[in-house]
C-alpha positions as CSV (number, residue, x, y, z in Angstrom):
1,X,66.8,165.5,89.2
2,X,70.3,166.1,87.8
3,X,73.2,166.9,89.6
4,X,73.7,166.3,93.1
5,X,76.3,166.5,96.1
6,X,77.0,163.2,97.2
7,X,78.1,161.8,100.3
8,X,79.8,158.0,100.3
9,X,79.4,156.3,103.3
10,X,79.7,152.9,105.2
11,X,76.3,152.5,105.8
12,X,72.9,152.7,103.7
13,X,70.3,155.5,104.9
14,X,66.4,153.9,103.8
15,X,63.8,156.2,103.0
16,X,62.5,157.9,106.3
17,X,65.4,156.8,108.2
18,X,66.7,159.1,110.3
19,X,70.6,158.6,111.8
20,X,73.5,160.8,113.2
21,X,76.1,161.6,111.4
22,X,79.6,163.3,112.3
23,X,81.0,165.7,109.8
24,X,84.8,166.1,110.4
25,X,86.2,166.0,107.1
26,X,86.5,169.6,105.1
27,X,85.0,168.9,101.9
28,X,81.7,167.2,103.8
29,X,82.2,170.1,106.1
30,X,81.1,172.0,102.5
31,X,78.7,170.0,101.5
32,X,75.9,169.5,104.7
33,X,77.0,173.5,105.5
34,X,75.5,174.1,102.0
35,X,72.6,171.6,102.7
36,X,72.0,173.7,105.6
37,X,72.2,177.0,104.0
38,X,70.5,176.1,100.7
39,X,67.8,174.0,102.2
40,X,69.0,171.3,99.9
41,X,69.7,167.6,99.6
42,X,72.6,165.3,99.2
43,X,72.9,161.9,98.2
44,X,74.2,159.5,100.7
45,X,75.4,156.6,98.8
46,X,77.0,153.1,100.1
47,X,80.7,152.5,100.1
48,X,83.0,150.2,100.5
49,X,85.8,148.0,99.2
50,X,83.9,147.4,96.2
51,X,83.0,150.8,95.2
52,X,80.0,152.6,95.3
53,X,76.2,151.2,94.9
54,X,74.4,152.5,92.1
55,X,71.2,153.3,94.3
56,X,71.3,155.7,97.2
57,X,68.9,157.8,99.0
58,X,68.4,161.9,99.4
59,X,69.2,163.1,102.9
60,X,67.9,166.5,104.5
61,X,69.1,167.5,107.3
62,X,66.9,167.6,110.3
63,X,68.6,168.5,113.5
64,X,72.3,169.8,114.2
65,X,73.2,168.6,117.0
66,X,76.1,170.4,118.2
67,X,78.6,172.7,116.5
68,X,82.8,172.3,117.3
69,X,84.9,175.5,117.1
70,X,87.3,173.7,114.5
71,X,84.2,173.0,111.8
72,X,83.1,169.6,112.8
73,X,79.5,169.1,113.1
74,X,77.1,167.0,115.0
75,X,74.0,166.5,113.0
76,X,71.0,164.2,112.1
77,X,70.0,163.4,108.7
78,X,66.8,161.4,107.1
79,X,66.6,159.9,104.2
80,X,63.8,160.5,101.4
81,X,63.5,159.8,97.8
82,X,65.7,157.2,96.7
83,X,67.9,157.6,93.3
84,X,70.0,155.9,91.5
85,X,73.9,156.9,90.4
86,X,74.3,157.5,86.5
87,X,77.8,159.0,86.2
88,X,80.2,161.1,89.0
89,X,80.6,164.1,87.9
90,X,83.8,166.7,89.0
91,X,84.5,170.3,89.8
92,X,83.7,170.1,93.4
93,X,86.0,169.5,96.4
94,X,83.4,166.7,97.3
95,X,82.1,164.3,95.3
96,X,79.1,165.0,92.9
97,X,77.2,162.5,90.4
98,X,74.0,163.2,88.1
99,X,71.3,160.9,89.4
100,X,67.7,160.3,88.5
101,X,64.9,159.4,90.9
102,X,63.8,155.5,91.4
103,X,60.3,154.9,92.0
104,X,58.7,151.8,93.5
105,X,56.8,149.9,90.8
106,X,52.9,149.3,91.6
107,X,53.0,146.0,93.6
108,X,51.8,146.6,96.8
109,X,52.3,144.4,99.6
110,X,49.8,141.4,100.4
111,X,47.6,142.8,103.7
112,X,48.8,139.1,105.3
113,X,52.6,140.1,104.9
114,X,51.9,143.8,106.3
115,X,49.9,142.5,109.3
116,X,53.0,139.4,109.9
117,X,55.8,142.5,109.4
118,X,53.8,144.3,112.6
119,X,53.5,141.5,114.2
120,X,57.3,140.3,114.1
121,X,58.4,143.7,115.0
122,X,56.5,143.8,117.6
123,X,57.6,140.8,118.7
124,X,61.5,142.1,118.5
125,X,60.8,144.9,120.6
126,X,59.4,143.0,123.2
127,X,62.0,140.6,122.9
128,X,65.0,143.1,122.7
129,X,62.7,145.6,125.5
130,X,63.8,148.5,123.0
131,X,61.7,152.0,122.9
132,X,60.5,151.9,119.1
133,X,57.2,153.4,118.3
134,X,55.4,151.0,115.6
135,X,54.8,152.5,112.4
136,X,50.9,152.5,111.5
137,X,50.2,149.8,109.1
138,X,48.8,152.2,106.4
139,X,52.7,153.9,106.4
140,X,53.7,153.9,102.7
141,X,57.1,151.9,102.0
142,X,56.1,150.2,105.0
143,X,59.1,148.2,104.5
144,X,61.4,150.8,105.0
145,X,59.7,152.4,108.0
146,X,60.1,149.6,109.7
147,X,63.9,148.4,108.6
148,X,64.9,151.5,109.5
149,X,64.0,150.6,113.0
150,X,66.6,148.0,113.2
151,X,70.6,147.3,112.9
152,X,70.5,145.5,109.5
153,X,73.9,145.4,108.1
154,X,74.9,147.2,105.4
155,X,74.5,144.7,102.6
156,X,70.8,143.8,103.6
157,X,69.7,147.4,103.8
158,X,71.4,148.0,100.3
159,X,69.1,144.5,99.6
160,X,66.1,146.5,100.0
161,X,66.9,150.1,99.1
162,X,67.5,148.4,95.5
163,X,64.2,146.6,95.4
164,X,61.3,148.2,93.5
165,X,58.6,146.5,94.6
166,X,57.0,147.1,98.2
167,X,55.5,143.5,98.0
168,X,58.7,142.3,97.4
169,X,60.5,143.9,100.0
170,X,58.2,143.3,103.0
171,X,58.1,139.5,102.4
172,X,62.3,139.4,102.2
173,X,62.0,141.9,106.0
174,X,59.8,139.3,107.0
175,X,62.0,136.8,106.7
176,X,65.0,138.9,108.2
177,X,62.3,139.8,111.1
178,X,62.1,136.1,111.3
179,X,65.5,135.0,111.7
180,X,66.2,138.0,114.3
181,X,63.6,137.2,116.5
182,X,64.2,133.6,117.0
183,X,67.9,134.2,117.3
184,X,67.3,136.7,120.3
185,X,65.3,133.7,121.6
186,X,67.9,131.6,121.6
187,X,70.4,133.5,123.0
188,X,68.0,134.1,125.8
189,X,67.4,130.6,126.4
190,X,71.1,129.6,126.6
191,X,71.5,132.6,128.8
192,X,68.6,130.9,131.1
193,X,69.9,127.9,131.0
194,X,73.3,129.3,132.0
195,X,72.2,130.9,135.0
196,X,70.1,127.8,136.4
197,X,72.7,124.9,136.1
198,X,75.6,126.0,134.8
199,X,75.2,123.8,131.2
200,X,75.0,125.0,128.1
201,X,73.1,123.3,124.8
202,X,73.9,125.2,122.0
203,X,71.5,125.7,119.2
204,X,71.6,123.5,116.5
């Protein structure tokens, strides 16, 4: 891989994710409109006050959603293969950068930490009643497949987009699964508790 379009952003696309995107400003107007035409990638790379991450992820266009008279573009992108940033290049009204492909390294994930990922997210959908369909436990990048089911913030996904090992990865989502789940609990209870006598105990 050498020189791609790249696409700072807010937010961290994971491998398989897929999410909407709205393309309003000219020179990203350029960029996805070639995507589209070329059948190509761009990077999508984390932004913020701090600059850009190093490690980003390839994202291909799957859907546009609706096309505006002015240019602007409705679309859904998902990521893929995961890179990492070795120098920004110029020459192009958007930004460019030569990159070069990050692979996992071989440390799979421990069958106990796969079957305890399924489990917690299970448990957060039925917790949260949300519509997810439950990625089969022989998914590769497991980890991803299933953190890209959920609102992590920024700064987490980036966490685990720049981890290389799968094992690695899964046990850190299970402890984010963790902590989500029994906060949704908790919320629920005080919300119970609300409704029934009018006292709150907050969580310690």
């Amino acid at each position: 891989m050498d020189e791609i379009g790249l696409f700072p952003l807010g937010l961290v696309l994971l491998p398989t994710e897929q999410v909407p995107l709205h393309i309003f400003e000219p020179r990203y107007r350029e960029l996805v409109s070639e995507s589209i035409e070329d059948d190509v990638p761009f990077g999508i790379v984390y932004a913020d006050e701090d600059g850009l991450r190093q490690v980003g992820t390839l994202a291909t266009v799957t859907e546009v959603v609706e096309r505006f008279d002015d240019g602007r573009l409705n679309i859904v992108v998902e990521g893929s293969t995961r890179f990492r940033l070795l120098e920004l290049t110029e020459g192009r009204s958007f930004a460019t950068g030569r990159v070069e492909v990050v692979d996992d390294q071989h440390d799979p994930a421990d069958a106990a930490d796969i079957d305890r990922a399924l489990s917690l997210f299970s448990r957060l959908v039925d917790l949260t009643s949300a519509e997810i369909d439950t990625p089969p436990a022989e998914t590769p990048e497991l980890s991803f497949a299933i953190a890209g089911r959920f609102e992590f913030s920024p700064d987490i996904k980036q966490e685990l987009l720049d981890e290389s090992s799968e094992r690695v990865r899964l046990t850190r989502l299970c402890e984010l699964l963790t902590i989500a789940a029994e906060t949704v609990e908790r919320q629920r209870e005080i919300s119970n508790r609300a409704q029934t006598n009018g006292k709150v105990t907050p969580p310690e």
